[in-house]
C-alpha positions in Angstrom: 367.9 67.5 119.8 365.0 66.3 117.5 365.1 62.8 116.4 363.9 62.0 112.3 362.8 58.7 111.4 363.1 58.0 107.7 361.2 55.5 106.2 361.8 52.1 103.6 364.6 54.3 102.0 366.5 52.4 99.1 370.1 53.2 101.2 373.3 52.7 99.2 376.1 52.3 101.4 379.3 50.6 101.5 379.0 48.9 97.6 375.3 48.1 98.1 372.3 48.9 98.1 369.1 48.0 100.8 365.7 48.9 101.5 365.1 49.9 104.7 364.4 52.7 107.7 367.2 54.7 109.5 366.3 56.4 112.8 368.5 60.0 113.6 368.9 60.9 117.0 370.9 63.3 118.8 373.3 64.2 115.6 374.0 60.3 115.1 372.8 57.6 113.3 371.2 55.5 116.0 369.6 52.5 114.2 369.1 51.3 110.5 367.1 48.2 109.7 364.6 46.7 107.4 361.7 47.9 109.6 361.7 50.1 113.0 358.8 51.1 115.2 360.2 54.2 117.2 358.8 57.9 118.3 360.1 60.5 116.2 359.5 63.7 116.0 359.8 63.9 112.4 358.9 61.3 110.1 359.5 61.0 106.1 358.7 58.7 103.7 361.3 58.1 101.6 359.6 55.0 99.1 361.1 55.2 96.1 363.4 57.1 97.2 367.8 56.9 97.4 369.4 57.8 101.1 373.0 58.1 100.2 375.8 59.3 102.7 376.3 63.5 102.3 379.0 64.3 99.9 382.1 65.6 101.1 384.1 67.8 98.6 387.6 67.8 99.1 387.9 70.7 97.4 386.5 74.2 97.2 387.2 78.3 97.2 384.7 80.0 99.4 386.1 83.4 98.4 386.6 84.2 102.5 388.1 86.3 103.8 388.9 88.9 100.9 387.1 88.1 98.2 383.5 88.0 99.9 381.9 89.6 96.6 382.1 86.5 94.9 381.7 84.0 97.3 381.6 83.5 101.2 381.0 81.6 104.0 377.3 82.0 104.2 376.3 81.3 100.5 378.7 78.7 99.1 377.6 76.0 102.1 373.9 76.3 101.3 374.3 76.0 97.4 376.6 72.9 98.7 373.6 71.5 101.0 370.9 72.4 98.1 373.2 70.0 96.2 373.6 67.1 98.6 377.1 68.0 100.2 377.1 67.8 103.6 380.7 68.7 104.2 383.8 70.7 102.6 387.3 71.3 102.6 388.1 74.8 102.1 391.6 76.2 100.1 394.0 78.8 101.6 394.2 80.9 98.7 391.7 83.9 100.4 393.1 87.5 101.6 394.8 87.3 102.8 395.9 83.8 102.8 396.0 81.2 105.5 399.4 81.1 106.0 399.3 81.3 109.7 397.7 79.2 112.7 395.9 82.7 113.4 394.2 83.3 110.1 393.8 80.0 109.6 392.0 79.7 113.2 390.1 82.9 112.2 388.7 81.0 109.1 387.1 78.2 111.7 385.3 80.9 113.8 383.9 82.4 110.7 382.3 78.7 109.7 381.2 78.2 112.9 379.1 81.4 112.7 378.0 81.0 109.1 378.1 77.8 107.4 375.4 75.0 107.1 377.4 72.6 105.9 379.9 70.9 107.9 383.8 72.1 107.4 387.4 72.2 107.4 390.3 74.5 105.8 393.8 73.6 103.8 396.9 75.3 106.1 398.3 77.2 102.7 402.4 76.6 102.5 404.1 79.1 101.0 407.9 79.5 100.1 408.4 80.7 103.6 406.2 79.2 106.5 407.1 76.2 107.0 407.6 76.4 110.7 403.5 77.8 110.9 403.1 74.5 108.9 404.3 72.6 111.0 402.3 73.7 114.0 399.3 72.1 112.5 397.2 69.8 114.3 396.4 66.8 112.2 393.4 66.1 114.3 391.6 69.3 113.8 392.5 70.5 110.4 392.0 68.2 106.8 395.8 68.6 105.5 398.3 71.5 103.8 397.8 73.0 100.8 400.8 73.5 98.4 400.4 75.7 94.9 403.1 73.9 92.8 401.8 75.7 90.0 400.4 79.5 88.7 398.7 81.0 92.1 398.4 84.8 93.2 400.3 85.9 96.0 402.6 84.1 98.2 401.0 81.1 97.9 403.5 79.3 94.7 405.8 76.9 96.1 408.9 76.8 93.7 411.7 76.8 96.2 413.0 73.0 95.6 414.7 73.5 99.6 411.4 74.6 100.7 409.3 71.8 98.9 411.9 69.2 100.2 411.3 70.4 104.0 407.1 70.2 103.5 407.0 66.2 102.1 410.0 64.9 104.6 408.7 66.8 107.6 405.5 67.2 107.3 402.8 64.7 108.9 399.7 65.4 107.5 398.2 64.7 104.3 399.7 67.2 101.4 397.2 68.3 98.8 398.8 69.7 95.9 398.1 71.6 92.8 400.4 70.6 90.4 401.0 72.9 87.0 404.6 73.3 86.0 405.0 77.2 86.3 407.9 77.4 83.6 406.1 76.1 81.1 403.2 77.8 81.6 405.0 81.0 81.4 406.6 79.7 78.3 403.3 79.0 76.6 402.0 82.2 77.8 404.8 84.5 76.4 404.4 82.5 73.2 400.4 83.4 72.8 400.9 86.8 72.9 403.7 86.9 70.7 401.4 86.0 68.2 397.8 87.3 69.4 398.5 90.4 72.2 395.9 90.2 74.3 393.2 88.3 71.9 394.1 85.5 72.7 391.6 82.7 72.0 390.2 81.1 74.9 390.7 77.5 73.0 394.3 78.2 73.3 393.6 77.2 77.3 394.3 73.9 77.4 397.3 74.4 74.9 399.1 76.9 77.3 398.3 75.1 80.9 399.5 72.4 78.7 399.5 68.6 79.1 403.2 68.8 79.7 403.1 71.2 82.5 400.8 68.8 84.4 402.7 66.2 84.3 405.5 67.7 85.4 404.5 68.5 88.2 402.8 66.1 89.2 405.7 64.0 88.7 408.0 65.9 90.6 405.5 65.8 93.4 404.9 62.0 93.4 408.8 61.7 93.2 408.9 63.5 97.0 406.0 61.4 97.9 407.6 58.6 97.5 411.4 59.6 98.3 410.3 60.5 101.6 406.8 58.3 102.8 404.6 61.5 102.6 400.6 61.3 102.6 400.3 63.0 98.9 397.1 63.4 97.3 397.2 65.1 93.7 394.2 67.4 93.3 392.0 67.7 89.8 394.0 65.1 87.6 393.2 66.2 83.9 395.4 64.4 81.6 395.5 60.6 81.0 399.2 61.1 80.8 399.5 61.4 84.9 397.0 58.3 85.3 400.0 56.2 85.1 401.3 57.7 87.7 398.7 56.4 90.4 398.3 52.7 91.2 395.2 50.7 91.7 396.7 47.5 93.4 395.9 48.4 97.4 393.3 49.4 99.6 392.3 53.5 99.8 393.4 53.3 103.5 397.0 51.6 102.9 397.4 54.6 99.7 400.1 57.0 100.2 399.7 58.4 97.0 396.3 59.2 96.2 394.7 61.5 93.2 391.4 63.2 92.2 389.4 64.0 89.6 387.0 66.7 89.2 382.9 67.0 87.8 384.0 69.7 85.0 386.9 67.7 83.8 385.0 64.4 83.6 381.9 66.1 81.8 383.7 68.9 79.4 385.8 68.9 77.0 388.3 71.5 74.9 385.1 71.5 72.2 383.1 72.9 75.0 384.8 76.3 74.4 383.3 77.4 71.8 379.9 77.1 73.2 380.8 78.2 76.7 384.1 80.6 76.2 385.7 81.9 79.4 382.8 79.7 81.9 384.9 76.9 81.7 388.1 78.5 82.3 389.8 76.9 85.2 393.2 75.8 85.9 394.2 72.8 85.3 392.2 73.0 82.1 389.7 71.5 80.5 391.7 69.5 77.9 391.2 67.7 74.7 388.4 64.8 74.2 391.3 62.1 74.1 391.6 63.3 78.0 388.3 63.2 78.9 387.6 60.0 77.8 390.5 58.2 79.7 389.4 59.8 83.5 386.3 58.0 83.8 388.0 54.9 83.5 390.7 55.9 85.6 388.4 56.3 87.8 386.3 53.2 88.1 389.6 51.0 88.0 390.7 53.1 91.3 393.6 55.3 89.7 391.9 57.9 90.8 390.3 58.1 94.0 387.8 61.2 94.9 385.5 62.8 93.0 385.1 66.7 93.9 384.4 70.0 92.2 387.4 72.6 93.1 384.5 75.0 93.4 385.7 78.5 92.4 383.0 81.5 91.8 383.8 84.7 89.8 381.1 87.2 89.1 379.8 87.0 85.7 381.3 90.5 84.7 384.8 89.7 86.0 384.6 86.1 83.5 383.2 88.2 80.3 386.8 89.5 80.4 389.6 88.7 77.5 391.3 85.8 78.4 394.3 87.3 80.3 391.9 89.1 82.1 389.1 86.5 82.8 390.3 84.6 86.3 390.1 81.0 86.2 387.6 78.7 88.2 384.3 77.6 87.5 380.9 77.5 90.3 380.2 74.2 90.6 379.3 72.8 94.3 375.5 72.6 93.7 375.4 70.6 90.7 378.3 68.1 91.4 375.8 64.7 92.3 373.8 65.8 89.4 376.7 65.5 86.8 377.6 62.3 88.2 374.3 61.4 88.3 373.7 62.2 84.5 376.4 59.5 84.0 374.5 57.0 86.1 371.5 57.8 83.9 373.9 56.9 80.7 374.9 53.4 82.4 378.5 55.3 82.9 378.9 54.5 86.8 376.6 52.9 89.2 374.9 54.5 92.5 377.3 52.9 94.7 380.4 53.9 92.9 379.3 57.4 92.7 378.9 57.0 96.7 382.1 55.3 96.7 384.1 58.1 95.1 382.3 61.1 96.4 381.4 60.2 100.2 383.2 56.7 101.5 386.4 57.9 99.7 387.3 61.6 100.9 386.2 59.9 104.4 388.9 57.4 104.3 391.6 59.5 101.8 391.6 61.8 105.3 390.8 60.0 107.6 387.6 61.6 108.7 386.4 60.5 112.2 382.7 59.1 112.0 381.4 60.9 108.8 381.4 59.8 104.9 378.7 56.4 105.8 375.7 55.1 106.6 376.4 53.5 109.2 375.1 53.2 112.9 377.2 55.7 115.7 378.2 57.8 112.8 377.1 61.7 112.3 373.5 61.5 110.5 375.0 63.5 106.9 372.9 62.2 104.1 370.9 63.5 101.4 367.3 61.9 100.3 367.5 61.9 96.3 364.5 61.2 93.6 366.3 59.8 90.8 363.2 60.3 88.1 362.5 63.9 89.1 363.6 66.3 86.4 364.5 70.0 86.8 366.1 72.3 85.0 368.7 74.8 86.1 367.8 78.4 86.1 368.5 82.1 88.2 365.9 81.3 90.2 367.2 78.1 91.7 370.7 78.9 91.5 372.2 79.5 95.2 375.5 80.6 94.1 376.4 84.2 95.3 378.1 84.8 91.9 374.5 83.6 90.6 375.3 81.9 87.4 376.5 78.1 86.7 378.2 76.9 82.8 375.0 74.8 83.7 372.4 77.1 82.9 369.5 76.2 80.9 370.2 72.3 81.7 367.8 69.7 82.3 368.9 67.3 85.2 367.4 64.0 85.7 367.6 63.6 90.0 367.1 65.8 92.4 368.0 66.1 95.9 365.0 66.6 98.1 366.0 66.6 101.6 369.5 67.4 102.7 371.1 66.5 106.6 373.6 67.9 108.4 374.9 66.3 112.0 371.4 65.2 112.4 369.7 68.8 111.4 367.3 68.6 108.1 369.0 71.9 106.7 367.3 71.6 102.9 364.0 70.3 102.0 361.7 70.1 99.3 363.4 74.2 98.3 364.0 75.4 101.7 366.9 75.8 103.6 366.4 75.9 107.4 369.4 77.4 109.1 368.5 77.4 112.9 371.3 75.0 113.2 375.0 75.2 111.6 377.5 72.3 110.5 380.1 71.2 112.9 384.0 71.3 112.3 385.3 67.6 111.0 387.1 66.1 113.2 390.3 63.8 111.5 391.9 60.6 113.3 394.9 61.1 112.1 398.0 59.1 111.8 
């Protein structure tokens, strides 16, 4: 394998930052110092220029199988790579759904083949699998997926017998999407009682309400905790669940961990006037008074990760009415950008933006060698010019849906060179493919 020598690199890792080179060799990260005088057979200069560790997002919908004419497993990871994520974590909710070791496995084979970013996949539960659950191999796959809210499918959880059996048996980490399905419904029935199907796409946040989320989430931090379970609570969006993380102990020691998402942190329930159905997405975007407490929920270590929950529809089936319009929003290109647009505004600093997004899903589960800058581990990073500004248009959008609620924005930052195990698979607007990601591997309990 080749080896890349990057050069005087300002590297932000592990709550600071330091000027230096970092030699890549055979996948890994083999030296990093102020200054080193080695053979490469690739060489950049990176002066003035920020090496940060690749992103992994926690938290994605690749569309595959089933729904390959939104999304797949060839398009999504290069849009992810153009965007400085070097790895992903992949939800069950395809068709069908991974609900068994076999489809689940089938879903690895299909990365392996196609993706050129680096990858796992949720093991869905559903009402009735828990003994395929069970069968899954904490070292090999990132954790179990549990719908405790409005899904398609099989993939709701609402049997309390069956939601006991997941948390107390259960070793690996539980993700969970938490939206209280009664009172959803409730709210639903309620808006068209009094509009049909017009139904105002403001009324969003008011029907996948604050109260539903909480909950939820409640009830699932109540099994967490009745029974020791690894939770982590996926795109928090209410400052009323903020109080029900805790900030006092290391990210490794957490049991109980929580994320927040790019869209939540940067929109708000004003936004859908100008942008309508684009930003519909479940949990909801919510009111201003919401968005204003996440950020510092964040940076006080309520919540943990930063991620996207990346979820492409076409642009024809999100022009629909609102019961119509499916929920989820594009978002796995642009997600350092929007972070980085609060760095530009003094909001967060470099290395807490590669606290939350990089060192943070690496430790949240337990990824072996990956989320750091640091010497032995896989060479993922991403070269980024903070004063470069670009704006974001069709042309540069590598989304197969092929739009972003983003269009027509001016960035300030831009990720130049993108690598993946050790292979440069994005620079300077090309992706070079000749090489795919590798499947994380986790260390477990």
């Amino acid at each position: 394998m080749s080896s890349i020598l990057l050069k005087q690199a300002n590297i932000v890792n592990r709550g600071a930052i330091k000027t230096g080179d970092i030699l890549i060799k055979d996948g890994r990260i083999e030296r990093i110092d102020s200054s080193i005088d080695a053979q490469a057979t690739m060489e950049l200069n990176c002066e003035g220029k920020y090496v940060i560790p690749g992103i992994i997002d926690d938290q994605v919908h690749f569309r595959e199988p089933g729904l390959t004419h939104k999304a797949d497993l060839y398009t999504e990871p290069r849009a992810a790579v153009a965007g400085g994520v070097t790895s992903f974590m992949e939800m069950p909710n395809t068709k069908p759904p991974a609900l068994t070791q076999e489809l689940l496995e089938e879903k690895y084979l299909t990365a392996r083949r196609k993706s050129l970013a680096n990858y796992s996949f949720f093991m869905g539960a559903s009402n009735d699998n828990i003994e395929e659950v069970l069968k899954t191999d904490e070292k090999e796959v990132c954790g179990i997926k549990v719908f405790m809210g409005s899904s398609t499918g099989n993939m709701l959880v609402d049997d309390e017998k069956t939601l006991e059996a997941i948390f107390s048996r259960c070793p690996l980490l539980i993700a969970t999407h938490c939206e209280d399905e009664a009172t959803i419904r409730k709210n639903m029935e309620e808006a068209r009682n009094k509009y049909g199907e017009d139904v105002p796409i403001g009324l969003h946040p008011l029907i996948r309400s604050v109260e539903g989320c909480y909950l939820s989430s409640s009830m699932a931090v109540g099994l967490a905790k009745k029974h020791g379970t690894r939770l982590h609570i996926l795109h928090i969006s209410t400052k009323d669940e903020l109080d029900l993380f805790t900030n006092g102990v290391p990210l490794r020691e957490k049991l109980i961990t929580a994320e927040v998402c790019v869209h939540h942190l940067y929109f708000n329930s004003k936004d859908y006037e100008r942008l309508g159905t684009q930003i519909k997405c479940n949990p909801a975007v919510k009111g201003p008074e919401h968005q204003e407490a996440l950020m510092p929920a964040l940076l006080d270590n309520r919540l943990d990760i930063v991620a996207t929950d990346h979820a492409p529809h076409t642009w024809e089936e999100k022009q629909q009415s609102y019961f119509n319009a499916p929920s989820g929003v594009p978002l796995v290109q642009h997600s350092l950008n929007v972070m980085l647009e609060f760095y530009q505004k003094g909001q967060i600093s470099l290395e807490r933006i590669v606290e939350k997004m990089c060192h943070a899903p690496a430790e949240c589960f337990r990824v072996k060698e990956r989320g750091y800058l640091d010497e032995g581990y896989w060479a993922d990073l991403a070269i980024v010019d903070l004063e470069k500004e670009w704006t974001v248009e069709k042309s540069n959008i590598y989304y197969k849906c092929g739009w972003s609620p983003f269009e027509g924005h001016t960035f300030k930052g831009k990720v130049e060179t993108t690598i993946v195990s050790g292979h440069i698979a994005w620079n300077e607007g090309r992706f070079f493919e000749d090489k795919k990601g590798e499947r994380l591997q986790f260390l477990g309990r």
